[in-house]
LUMLUM-457585 format. One record per atom (N, C-alpha, C): residue in one letter; x, z, y; residue number from 1. Coordinates in nm, 3 decimals. Example, Ala and Ser with C-alpha at 12.3 -4.5 7.8 and 13.67 -1.06 7.14 Angstrom:
+-------+---------+---------+---------+-------+
| marfi |       x |       z |       y | mardo |
+-------+---------+---------+---------+-------+
|     a |   1.319 |   0.780 |  -0.569 |     1 |
|     a |   1.230 |   0.780 |  -0.450 |     1 |
|     a |   1.320 |   0.780 |  -0.330 |     1 |
|     s |   1.285 |   0.708 |  -0.225 |     2 |
|     s |   1.367 |   0.714 |  -0.106 |     2 |
|     s |   1.290 |   0.787 |   0.003 |     2 |
+-------+---------+---------+---------+-------+
This chain:
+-------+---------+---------+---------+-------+
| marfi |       x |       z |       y | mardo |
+-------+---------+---------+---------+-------+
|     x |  -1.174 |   3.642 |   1.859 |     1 |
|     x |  -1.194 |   3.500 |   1.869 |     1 |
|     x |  -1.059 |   3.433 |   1.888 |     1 |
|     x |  -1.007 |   3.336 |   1.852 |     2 |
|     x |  -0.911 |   3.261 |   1.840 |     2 |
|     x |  -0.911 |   3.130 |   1.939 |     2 |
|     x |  -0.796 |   3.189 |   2.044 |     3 |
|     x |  -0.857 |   3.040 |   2.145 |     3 |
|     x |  -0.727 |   2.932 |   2.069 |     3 |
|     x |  -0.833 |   2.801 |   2.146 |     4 |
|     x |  -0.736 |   2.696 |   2.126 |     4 |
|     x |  -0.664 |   2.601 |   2.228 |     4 |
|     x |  -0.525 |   2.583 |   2.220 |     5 |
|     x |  -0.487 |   2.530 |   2.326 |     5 |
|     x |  -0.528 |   2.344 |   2.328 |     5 |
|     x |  -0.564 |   2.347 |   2.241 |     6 |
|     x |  -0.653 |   2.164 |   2.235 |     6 |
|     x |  -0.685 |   2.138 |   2.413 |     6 |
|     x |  -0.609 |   2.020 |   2.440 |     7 |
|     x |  -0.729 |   1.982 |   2.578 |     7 |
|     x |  -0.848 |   1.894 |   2.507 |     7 |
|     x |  -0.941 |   1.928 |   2.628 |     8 |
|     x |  -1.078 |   1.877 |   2.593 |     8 |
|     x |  -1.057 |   1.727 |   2.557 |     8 |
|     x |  -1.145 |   1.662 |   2.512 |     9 |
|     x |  -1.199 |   1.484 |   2.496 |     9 |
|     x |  -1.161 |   1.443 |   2.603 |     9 |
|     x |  -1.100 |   1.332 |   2.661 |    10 |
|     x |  -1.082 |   1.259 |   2.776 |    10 |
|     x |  -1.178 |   1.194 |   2.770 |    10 |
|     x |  -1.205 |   1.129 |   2.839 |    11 |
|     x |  -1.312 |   1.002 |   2.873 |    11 |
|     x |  -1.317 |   0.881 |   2.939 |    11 |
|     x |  -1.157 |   0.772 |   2.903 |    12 |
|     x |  -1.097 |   0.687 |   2.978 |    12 |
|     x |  -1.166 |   0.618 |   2.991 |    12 |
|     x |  -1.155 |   0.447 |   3.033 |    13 |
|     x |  -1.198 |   0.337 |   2.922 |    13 |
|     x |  -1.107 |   0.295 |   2.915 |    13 |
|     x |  -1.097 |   0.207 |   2.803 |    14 |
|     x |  -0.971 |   0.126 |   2.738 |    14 |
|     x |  -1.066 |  -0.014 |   2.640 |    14 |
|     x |  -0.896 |  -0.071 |   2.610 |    15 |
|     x |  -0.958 |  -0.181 |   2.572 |    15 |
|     x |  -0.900 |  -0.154 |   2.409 |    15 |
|     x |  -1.020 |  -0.166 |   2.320 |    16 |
|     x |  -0.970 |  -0.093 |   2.199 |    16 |
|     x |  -0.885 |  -0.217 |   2.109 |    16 |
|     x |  -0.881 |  -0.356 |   2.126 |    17 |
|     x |  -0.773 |  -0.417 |   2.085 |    17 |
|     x |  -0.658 |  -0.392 |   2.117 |    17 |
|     x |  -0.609 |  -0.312 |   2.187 |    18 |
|     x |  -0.487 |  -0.308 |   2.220 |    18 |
|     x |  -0.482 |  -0.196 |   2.221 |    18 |
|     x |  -0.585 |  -0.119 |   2.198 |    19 |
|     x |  -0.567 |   0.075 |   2.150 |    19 |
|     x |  -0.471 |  -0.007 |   2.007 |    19 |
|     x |  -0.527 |  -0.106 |   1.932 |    20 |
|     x |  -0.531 |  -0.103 |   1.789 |    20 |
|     x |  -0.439 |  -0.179 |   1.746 |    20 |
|     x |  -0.364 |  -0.258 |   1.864 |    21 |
|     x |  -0.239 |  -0.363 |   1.814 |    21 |
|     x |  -0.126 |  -0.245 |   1.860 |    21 |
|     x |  -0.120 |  -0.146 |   1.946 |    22 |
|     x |  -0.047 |  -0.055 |   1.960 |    22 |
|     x |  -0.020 |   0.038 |   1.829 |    22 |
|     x |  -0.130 |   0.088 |   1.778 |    23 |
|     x |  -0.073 |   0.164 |   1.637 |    23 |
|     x |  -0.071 |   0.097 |   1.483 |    23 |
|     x |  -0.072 |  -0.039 |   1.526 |    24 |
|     x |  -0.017 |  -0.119 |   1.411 |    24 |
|     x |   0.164 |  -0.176 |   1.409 |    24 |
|     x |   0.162 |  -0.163 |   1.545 |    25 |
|     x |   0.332 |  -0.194 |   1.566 |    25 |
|     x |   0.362 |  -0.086 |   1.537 |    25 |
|     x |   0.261 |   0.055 |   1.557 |    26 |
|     x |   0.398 |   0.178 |   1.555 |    26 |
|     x |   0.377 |   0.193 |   1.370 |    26 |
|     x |   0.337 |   0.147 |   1.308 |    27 |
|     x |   0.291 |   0.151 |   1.154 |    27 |
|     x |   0.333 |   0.032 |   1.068 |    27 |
|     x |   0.412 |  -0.082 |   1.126 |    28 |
|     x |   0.423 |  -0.169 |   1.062 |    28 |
|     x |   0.558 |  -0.167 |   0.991 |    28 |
|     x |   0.647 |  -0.109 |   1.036 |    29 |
|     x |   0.772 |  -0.101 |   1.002 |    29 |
|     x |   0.783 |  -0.030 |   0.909 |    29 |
|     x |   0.688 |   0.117 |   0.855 |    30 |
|     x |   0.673 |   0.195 |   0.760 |    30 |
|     x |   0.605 |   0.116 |   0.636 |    30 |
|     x |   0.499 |   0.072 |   0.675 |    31 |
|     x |   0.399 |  -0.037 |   0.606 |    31 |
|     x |   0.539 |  -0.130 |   0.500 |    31 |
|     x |   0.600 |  -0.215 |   0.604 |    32 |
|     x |   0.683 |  -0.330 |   0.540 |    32 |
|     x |   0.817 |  -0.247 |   0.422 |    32 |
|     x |   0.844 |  -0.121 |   0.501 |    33 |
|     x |   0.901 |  -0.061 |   0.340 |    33 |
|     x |   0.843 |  -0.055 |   0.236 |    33 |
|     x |   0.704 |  -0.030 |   0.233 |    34 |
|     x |   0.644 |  -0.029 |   0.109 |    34 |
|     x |   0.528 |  -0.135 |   0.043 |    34 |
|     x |   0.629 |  -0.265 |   0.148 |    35 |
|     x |   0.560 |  -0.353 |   0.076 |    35 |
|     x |   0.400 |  -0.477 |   0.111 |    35 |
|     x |   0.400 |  -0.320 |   0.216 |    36 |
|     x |   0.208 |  -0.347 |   0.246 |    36 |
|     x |   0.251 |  -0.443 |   0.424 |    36 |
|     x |   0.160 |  -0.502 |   0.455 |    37 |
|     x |   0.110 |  -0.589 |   0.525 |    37 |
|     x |   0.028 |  -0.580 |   0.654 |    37 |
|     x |   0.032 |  -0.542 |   0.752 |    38 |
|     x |  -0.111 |  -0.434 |   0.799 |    38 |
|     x |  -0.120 |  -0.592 |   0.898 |    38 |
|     x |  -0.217 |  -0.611 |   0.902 |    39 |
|     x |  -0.283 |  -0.747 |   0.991 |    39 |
|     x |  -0.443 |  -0.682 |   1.051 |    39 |
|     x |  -0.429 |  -0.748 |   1.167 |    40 |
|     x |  -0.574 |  -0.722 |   1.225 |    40 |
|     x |  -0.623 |  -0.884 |   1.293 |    40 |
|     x |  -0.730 |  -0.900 |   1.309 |    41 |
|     x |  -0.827 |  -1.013 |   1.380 |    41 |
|     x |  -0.920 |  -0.963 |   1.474 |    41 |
|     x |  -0.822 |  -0.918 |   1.571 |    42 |
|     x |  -0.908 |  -0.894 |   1.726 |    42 |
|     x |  -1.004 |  -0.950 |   1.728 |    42 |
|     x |  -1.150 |  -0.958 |   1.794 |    43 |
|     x |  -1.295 |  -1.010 |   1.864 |    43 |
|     x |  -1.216 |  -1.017 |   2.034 |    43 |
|     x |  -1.238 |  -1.142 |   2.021 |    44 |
|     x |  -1.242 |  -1.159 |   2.143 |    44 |
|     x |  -1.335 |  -1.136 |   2.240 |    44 |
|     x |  -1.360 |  -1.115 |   2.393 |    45 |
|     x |  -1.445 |  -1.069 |   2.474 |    45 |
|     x |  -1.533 |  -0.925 |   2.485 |    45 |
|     x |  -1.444 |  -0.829 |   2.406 |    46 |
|     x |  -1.546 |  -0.715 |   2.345 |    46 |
|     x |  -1.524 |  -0.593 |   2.507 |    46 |
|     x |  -1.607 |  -0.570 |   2.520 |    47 |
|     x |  -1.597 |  -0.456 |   2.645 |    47 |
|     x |  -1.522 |  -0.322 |   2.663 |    47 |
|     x |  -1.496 |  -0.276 |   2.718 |    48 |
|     x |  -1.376 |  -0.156 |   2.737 |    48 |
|     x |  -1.468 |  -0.057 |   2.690 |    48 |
|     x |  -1.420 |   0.002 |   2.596 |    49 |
|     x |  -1.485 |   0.136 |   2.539 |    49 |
|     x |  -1.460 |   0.283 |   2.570 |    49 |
|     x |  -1.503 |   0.377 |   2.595 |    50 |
|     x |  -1.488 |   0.516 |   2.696 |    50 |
|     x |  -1.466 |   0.597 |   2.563 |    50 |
|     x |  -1.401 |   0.639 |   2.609 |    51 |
|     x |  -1.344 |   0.736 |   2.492 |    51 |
|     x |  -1.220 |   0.799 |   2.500 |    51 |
|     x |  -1.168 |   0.901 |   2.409 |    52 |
|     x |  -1.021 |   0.939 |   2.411 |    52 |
|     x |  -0.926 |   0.836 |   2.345 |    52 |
|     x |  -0.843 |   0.800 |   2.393 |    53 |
|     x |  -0.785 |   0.675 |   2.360 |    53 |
|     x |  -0.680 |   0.748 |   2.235 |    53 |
|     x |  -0.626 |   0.881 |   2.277 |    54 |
|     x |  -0.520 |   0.924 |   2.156 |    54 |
|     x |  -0.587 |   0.940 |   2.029 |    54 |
|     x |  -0.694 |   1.029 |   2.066 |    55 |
|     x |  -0.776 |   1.060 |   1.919 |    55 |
|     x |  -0.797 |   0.977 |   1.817 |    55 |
|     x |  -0.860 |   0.852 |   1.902 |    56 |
|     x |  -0.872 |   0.713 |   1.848 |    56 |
|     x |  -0.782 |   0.688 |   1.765 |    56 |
|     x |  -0.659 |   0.670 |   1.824 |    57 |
|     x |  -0.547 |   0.589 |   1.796 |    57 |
|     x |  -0.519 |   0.753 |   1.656 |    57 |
|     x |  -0.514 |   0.829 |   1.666 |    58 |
|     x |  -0.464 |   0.935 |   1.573 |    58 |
|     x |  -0.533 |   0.899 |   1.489 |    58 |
|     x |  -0.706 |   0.840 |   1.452 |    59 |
|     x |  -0.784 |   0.849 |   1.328 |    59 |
|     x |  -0.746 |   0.707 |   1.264 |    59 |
|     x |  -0.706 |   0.607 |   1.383 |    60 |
|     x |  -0.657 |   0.476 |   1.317 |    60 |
|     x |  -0.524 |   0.489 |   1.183 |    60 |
|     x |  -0.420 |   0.564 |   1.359 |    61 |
|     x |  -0.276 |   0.617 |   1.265 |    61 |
|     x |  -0.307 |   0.652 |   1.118 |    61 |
|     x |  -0.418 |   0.778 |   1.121 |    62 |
|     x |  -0.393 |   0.802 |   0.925 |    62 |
|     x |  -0.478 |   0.754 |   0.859 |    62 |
|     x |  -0.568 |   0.658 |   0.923 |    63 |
|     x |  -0.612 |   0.553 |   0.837 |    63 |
|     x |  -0.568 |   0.432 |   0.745 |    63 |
|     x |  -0.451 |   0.407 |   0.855 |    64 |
|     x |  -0.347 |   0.303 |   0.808 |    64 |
|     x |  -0.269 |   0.381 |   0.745 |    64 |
|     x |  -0.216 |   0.492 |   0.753 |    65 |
|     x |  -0.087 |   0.562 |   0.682 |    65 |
|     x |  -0.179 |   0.543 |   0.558 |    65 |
|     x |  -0.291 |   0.634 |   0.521 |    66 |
|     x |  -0.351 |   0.684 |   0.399 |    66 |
|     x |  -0.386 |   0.518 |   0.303 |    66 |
|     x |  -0.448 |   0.390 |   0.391 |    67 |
|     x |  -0.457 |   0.255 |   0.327 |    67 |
|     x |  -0.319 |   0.249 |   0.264 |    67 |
|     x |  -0.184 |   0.213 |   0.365 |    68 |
|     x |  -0.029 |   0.223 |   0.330 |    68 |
|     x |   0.010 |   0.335 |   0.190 |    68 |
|     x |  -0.036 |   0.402 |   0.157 |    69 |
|     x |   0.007 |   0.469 |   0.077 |    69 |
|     x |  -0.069 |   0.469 |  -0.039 |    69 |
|     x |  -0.155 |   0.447 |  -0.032 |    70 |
|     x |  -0.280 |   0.428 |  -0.154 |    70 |
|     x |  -0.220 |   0.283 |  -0.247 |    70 |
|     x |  -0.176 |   0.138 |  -0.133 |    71 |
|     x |  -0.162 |   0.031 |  -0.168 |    71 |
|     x |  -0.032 |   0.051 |  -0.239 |    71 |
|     x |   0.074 |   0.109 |  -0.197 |    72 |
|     x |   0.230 |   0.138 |  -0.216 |    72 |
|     x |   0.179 |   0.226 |  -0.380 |    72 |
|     x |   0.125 |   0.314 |  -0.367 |    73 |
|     x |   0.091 |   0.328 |  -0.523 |    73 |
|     x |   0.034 |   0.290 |  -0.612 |    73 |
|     x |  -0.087 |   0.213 |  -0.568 |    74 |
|     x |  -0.121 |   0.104 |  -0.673 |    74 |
|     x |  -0.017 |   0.009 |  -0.687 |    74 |
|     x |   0.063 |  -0.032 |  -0.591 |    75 |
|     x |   0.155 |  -0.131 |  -0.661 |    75 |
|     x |   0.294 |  -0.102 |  -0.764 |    75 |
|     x |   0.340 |   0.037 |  -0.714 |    76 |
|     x |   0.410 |   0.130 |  -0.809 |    76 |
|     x |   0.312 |   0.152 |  -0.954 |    76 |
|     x |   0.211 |   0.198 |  -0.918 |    77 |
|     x |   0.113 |   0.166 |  -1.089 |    77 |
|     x |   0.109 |   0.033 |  -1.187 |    77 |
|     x |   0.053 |  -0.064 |  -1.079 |    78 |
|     x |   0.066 |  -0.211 |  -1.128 |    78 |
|     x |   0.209 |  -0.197 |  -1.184 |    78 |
|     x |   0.311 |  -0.156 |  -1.086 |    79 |
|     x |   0.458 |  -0.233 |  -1.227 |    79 |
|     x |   0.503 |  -0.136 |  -1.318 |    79 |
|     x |   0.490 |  -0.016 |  -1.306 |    80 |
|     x |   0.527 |   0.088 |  -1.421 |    80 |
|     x |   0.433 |   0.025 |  -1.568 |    80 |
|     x |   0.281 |  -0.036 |  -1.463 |    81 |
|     x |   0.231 |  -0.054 |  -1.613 |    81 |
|     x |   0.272 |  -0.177 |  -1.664 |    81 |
|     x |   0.309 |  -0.300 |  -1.598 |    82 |
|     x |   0.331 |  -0.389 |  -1.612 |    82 |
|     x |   0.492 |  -0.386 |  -1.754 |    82 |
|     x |   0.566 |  -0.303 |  -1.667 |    83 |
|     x |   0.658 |  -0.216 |  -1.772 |    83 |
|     x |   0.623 |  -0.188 |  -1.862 |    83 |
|     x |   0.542 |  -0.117 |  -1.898 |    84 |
|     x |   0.475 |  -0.059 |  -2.015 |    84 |
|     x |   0.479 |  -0.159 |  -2.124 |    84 |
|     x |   0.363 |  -0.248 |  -2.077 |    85 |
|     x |   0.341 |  -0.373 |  -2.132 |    85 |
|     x |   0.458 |  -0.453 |  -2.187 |    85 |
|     x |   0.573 |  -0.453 |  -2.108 |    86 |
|     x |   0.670 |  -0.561 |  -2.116 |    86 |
|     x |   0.718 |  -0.486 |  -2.261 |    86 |
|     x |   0.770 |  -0.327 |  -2.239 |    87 |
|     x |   0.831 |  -0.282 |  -2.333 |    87 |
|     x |   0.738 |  -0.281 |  -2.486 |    87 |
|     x |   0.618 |  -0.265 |  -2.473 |    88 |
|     x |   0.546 |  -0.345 |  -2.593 |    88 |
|     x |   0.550 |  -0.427 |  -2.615 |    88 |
|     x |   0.554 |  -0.519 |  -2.575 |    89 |
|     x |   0.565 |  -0.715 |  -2.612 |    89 |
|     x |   0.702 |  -0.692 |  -2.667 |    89 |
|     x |   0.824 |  -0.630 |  -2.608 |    90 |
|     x |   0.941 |  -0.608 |  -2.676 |    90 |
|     x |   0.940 |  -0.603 |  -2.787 |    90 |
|     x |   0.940 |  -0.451 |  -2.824 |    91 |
|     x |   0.895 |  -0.381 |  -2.929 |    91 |
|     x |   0.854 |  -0.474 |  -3.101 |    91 |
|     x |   0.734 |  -0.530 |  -3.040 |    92 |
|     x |   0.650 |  -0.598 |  -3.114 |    92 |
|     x |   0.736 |  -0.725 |  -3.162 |    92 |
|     x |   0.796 |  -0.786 |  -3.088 |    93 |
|     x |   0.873 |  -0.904 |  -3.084 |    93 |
|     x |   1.001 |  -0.894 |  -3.183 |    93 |
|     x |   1.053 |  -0.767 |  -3.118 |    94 |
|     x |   1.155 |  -0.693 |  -3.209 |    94 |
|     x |   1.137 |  -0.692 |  -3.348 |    94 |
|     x |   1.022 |  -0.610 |  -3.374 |    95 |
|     x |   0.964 |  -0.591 |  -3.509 |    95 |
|     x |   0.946 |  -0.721 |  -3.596 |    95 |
|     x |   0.871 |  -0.819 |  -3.491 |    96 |
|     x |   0.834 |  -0.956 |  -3.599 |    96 |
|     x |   0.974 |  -1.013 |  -3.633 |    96 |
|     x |   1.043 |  -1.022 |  -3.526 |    97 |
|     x |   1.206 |  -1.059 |  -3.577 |    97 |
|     x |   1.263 |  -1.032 |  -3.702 |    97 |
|     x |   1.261 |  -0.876 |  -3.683 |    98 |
|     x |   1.334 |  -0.803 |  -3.810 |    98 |
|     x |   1.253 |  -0.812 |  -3.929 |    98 |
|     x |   1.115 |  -0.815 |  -3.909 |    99 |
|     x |   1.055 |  -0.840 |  -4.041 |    99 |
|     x |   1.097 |  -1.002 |  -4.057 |    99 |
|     x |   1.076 |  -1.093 |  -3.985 |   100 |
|     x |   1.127 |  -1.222 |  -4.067 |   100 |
|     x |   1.256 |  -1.260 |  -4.115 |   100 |
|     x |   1.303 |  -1.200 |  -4.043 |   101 |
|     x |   1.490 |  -1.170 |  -4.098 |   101 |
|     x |   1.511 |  -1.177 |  -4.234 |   101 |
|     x |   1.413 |  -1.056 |  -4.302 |   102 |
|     x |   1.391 |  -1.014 |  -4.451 |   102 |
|     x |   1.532 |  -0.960 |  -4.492 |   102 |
|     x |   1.578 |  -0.949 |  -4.602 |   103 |
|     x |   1.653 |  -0.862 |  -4.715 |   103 |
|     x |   1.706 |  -1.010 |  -4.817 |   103 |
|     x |   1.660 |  -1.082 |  -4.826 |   104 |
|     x |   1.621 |  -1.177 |  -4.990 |   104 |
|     x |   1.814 |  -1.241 |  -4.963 |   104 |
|     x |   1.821 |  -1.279 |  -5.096 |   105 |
|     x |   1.969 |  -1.336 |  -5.141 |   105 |
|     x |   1.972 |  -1.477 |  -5.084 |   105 |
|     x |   1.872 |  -1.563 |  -5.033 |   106 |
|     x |   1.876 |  -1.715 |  -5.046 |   106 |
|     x |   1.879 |  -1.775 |  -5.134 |   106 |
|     x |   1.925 |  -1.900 |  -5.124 |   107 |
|     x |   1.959 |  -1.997 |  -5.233 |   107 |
|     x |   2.090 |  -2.082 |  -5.227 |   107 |
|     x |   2.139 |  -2.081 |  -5.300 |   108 |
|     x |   2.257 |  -2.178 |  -5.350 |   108 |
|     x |   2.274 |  -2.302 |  -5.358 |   108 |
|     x |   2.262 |  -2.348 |  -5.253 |   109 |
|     x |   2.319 |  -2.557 |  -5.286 |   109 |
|     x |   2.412 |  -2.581 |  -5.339 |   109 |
|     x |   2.438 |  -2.665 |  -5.432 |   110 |
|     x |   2.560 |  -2.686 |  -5.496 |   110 |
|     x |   2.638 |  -2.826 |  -5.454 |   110 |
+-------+---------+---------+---------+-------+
């Protein structure tokens, strides 16, 4: 059998707005490198909740990391494709150019 050195569940109470404005400061600075935004809208008057306050805060932590990173790559997707796009509109633009350009001799005013 394989023991584990895990301590058990605590069973504080705490006040989980401020479990939750605590691991948004420690996440916001990572967040703002990539762009993302992390905002919360506390409830006011809500009652102290019993629980392990780290655990908590650990399932928040990679909740926000995993949101933060999901958003940071959709927005890396959005502009690679946005790129994409641009370099087709190029392309295309290019082409109509050179085809109206044409080859032909003109004409001669005298």
């Amino acid at each position: 059998m394989i023991s584990s050195n895990k301590a058990p569940p605590r069973k504080d109470r705490f006040d989980i707005n401020e479990a939750i404005r605590e691991v948004i400061e420690i996440t916001r600075g990572e967040a703002a490198k990539d762009g993302v935004s992390v905002q919360t809208q506390p409830a006011d008057g809500l009652p102290l909740i019993q629980g392990d306050r780290v655990q908590l805060q650990q399932v928040m932590l990679n909740s926000i990391i995993n949101a933060v990173e999901a958003m940071a790559r959709r927005e890396r997707r959005a502009t690679r494709t946005a790129d994409q796009h641009r370099e087709r509109r190029d392309r295309r633009l290019c082409a109509s150019r050179c085809a109206i350009g044409g080859s032909g001799t003109g004409t001669r005013h005298s």
